[in-house]
N, C-alpha and C positions, 0 to 999 in steps of 0.2 A: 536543642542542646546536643552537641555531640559528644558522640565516646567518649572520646580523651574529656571533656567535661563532666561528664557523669560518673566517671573512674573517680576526677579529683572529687567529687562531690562526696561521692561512695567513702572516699579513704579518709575525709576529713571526719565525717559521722561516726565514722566505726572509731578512729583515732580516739575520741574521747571518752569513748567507754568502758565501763569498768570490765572486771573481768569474768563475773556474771554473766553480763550481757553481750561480750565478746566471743565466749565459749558458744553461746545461744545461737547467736548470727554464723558463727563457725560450723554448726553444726548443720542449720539451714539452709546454707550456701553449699556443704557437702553434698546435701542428699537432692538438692534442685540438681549440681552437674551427675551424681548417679543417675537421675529419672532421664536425663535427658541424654546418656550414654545406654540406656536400657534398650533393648531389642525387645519386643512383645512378641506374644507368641503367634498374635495374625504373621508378625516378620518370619518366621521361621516355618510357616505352613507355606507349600506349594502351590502353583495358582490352580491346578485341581481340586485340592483340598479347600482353598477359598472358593470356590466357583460352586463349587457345590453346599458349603454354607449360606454363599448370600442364597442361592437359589431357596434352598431349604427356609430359610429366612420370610423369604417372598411370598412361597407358598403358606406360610403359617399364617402371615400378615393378612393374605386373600382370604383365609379361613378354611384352610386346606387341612384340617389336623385331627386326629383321631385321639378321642379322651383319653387317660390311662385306664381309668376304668373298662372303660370299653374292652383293651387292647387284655389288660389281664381277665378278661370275664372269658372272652374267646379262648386262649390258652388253657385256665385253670377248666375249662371245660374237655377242649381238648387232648392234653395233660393230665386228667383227673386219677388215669389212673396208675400211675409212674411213680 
């Protein structure tokens, strides 16, 4: 099926409905072209700042990672008396 054929098909469906279900499809079709105008925030990080996420990333995956417990046990030790 091409464009121009799935346009007419699109416009003949929507044609018949009431106004209900046209507000619904209206508002649906709004928010698919927002998602798909949206910049994420990976888009606006630097390739440093991503470089260093996937890494970090990697390393957890391997089992590279230190509990929180752990990480506050040493501190509040350290720290204890502040």
């Amino acid at each position: 099926m091409s464009t121009a054929e799935i346009k007419v098909e699109i416009f003949r469906e929507i044609d018949g409905l009431d106004e209900f279900y046209l507000t619904k499809i209206h508002k649906y079709i709004k928010n698919i072209l927002e998602i798909k105008n949206e910049t994420t925030e990976w888009d606006k990080l630097s390739l440093a700042q991503k470089s260093g996420l996937i890494d970090a990333i990697r390393e957890a995956d391997e089992g590279h990672v230190i509990s929180n417990n752990t990480v506050m046990s040493k501190y509040k030790k350290k720290y204890s008396n502040v």
